[in-house]
N, C-alpha and C positions, 0 to 999 in steps of 0.2 A: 175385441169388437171393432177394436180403432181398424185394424190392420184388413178387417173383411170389410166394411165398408168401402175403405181407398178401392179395395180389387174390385169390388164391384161396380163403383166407378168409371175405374180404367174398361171394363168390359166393354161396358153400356159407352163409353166414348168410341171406342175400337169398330162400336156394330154402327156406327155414325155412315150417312147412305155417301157414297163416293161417284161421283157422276161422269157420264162417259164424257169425251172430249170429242172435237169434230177430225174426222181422218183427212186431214188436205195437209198433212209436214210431206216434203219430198227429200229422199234419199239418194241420192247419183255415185254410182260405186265406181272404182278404178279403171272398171271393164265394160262401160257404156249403160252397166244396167240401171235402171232407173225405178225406183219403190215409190208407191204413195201410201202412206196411211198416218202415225200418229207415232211421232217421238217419246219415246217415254223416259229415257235421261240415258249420260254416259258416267260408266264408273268401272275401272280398273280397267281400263283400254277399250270397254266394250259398249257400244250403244247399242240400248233396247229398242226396239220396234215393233210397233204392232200393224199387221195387217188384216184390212178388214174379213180377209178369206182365208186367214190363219189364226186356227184357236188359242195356239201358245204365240207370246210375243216373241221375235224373231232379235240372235245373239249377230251382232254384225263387228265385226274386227273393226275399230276407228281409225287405225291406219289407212285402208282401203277404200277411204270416203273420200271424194273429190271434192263433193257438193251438198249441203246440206241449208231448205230454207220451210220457218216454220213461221207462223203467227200467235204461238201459243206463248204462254208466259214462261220462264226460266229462269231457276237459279242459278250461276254460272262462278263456282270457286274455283280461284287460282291458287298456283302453288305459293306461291308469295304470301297468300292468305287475304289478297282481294275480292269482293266479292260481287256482283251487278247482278242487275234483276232487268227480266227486259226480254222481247222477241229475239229467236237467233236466227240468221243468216249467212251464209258463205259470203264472202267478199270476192274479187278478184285476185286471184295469186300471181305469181310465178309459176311456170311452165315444172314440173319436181319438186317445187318448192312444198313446205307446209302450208297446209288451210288457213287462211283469214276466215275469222268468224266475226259477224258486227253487230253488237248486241244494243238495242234501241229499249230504253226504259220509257216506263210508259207517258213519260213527259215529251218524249220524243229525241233524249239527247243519245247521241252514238257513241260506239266505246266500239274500237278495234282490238282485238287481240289473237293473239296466235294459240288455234290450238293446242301446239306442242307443251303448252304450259298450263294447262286445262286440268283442276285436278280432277273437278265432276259437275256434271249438269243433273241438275233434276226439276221436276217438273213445278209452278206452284202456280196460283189464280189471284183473280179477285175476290172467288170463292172462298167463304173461312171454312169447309167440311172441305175442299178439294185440297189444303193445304196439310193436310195429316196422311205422315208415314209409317210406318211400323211393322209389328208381326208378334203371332203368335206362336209356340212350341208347346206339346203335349208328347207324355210319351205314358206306359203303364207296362208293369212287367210282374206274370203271375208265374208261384212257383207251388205247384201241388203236394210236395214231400209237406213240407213243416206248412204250407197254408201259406205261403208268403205274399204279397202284395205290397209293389212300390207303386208311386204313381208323382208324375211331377206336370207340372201348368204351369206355364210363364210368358210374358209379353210383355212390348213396350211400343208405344204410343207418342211419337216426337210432331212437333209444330215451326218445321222452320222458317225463319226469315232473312231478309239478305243480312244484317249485320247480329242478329241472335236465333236462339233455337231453347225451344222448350221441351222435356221429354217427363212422363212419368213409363216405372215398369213397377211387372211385379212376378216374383216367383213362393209357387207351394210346392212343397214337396211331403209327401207320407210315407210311411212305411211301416206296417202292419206283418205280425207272423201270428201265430200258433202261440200259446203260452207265453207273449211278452205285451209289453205297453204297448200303445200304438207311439210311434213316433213322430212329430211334424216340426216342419222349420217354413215358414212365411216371413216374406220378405217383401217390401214397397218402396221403389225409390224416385223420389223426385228431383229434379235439377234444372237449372234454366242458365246460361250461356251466353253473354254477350261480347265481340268481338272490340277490341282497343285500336284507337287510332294508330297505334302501332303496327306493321304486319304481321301479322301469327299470335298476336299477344290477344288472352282475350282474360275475364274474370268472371268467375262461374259460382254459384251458389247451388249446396248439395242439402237433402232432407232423406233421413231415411229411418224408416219404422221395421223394424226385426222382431218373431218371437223364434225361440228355438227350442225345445222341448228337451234338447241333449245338451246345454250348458243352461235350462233351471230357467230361462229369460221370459217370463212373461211377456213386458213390450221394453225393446232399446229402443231409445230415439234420438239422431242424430242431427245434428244440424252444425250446419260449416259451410265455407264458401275461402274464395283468394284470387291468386292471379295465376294464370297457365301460359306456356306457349306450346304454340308447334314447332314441335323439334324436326319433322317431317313429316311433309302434304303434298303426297303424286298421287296421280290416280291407282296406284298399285298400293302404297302403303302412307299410312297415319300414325303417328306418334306422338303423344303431347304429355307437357308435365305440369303440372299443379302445385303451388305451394299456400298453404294459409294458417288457419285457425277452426276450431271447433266445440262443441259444447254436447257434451253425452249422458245421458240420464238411461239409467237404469232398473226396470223393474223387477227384482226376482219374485220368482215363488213363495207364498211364506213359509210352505215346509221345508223347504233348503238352506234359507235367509234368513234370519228373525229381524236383522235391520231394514229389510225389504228393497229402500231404494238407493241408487249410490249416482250423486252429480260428477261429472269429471270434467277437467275443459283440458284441450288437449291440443296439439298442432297438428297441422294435416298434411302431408301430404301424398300426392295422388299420382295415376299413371296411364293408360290409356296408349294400347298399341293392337293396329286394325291391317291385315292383310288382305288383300285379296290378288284371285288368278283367274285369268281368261273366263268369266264366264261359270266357273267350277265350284270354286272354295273360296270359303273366308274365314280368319280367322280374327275373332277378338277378347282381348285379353285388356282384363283392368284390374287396377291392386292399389288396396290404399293403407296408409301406414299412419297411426295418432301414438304417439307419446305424449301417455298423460304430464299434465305441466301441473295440476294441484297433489300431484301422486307420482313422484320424481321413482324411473325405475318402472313404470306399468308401462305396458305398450297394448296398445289395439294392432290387428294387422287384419284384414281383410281381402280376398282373390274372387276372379269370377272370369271362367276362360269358356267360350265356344266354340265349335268348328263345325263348318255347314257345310255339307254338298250337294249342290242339285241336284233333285231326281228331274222336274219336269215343270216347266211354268215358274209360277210363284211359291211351289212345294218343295221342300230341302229335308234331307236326314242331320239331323245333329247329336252332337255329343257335348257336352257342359262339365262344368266343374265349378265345386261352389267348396269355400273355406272360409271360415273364421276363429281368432284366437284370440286369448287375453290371458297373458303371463302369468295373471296375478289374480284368478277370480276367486269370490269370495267364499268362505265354508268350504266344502270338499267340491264343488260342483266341477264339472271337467273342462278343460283348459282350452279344448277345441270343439268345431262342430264343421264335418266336410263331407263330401262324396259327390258323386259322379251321378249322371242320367245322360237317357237318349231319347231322342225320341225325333215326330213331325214338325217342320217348320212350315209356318205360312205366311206370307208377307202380303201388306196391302202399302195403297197409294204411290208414289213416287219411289225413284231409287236413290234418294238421298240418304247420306249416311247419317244412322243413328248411336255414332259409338256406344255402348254401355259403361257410361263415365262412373255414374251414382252406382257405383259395386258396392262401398261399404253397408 
């Protein structure tokens, strides 16, 4: 019940009304051409644009920009793991040279910096409903011989800000045939993310609610948190590593379990690697590993890998992979719970990146 509730939730945030923004950003390309309409962020070498007499927003190569001046708010992360929030604008360059961008917060102080070191811009306001990113994936697949039916739902819903970033998600998945149990595995994870005075260092707090019907789990509930860095932050690719603590409570079945529920505190850690190409693909992949510490000898290990390709707009085909394991569960109950879906992607708000960190 816990577990329906949060998704439903996340829905009802997701369907939150997203407001148009005004089309006056100017884009000035290498070759004199000159675009007006509405920024909508850069990520993996690519800025988005929309124009007002183009129904899909428009993939433009960032190398090929001379000029670029907008009035909208932006979030603006560097590789270094800097972060400024603020109007963007071209500066004056060098004649070959890279772009100067001079991003003005909204107090009015200036901050230069050189593109080339740009890992992503994306959009955000003074608006708190204009500041949420995310996406949803669906996919369903019927097999008439044995009566088969799979079906999977998942989404995630992030809130970022210049120095943190908040995200819930969630996935279901079913799978029904002819003559068997119906099977389901539901998943909700929440995380919030705050960036260290340090560069790339930041320390992140994780929540997560599982049931799984193929390892007995009525509701797992995780909760853990620590320190991370970025091990690497380009516009092309993300990397980061996580190390902490954690505390896992579990509820079986009572026909499985007759002790029903079992505490574990355990160490954590975590993983987090995001690719992406021109405009095409992306690939994210998170995996998190608890060795229990009251239960010397058990291990949690948890994965969650997808890969997107655009068909058209905000629409993408995916493929997913989900696993979970426990060395050591209790009574005969089976020791993993994994497999595969595909399905539609659909992305709203801004193109800020929302790793999928909270995998366990």
């Amino acid at each position: 019940m816990k577990i329906r509730v949060l998704m439903l939730c996340f829905i009802l945030l997701s369907a939150a009304p997203l407001f148009a923004r005004d089309k006056t950003d100017v884009v000035v390309m290498n070759n004199g051409d000159r675009l007006t309409g509405t920024v909508k962020g850069i990520d993996g070498g690519v800025l988005y644009f929309s124009l007002p007499y183009v129904i899909e927003t428009v993939s433009i190569d960032w190398s090929k920009v001379v000029s670029l001046h907008s009035q909208q708010l932006f979030l603006v992360k560097m590789q270094d793991g800097s972060v400024y929030t603020g109007t963007v604008n071209s500066a004056l360059t060098t004649p070959g040279g890279p772009i100067k961008l001079e991003v003005v917060d909204p107090q009015g102080n200036q901050t230069l910096i050189d593109s080339s070191q740009i890992a992503q811009v994306g959009q955000t306001s003074e608006n708190f409903f204009k500041r949420f990113t995310g996406g949803v994936n669906f996919g369903v697949t019927y097999t008439k011989g044995n009566q088969s039916t799979q079906y999977n739902l998942s989404g995630l819903a992030a809130y970022p800000r210049e120095r943190w970033l908040a995200q819930a998600g969630f996935s279901s998945n079913l799978s029904s045939s002819s003559g068997t149990n119906v099977s389901t595995r539901n998943q909700v994870n929440l995380s919030a993310l705050r960036l260290l005075p340090w560069k790339n260092y930041f320390y992140e707090g994780l929540g997560t609610f599982l049931q799984s019907a193929e390892q007995g789990i009525d509701v797992q509930t995780t909760l853990g948190g620590g320190v991370g860095r970025y091990l690497k932050n380009t516009d092309r690719t993300t990397a980061s590593l996580l190390g902490g603590v954690s505390w896992q409570q579990t509820r079986y079945g009572q026909s499985t379990v007759p002790a029903g529920t079992q505490n574990v505190f355990a160490g954590l850690v975590g993983t987090s690697v995001n690719l992406y190409r021109f405009n095409k693909t992306t690939l994210n992949v998170s995996a998190f590993l608890l060795p229990a510490l009251t239960e010397p000898g058990r291990i949690f290990f948890s994965t969650n890998a997808s890969y997107y390709i655009k068909i058209t707009g905000n629409l993408s085909w995916n493929i997913s992979f989900y696993g979970n394991w426990d060395n050591r569960p209790p009574g005969n109950l089976p020791s993993s719970d994994y497999g595969t879906s595909s399905g539609i992607s659909w992305t709203f708000g801004s193109s800020l990146r929302t790793a999928p960190r909270s995998g366990q």
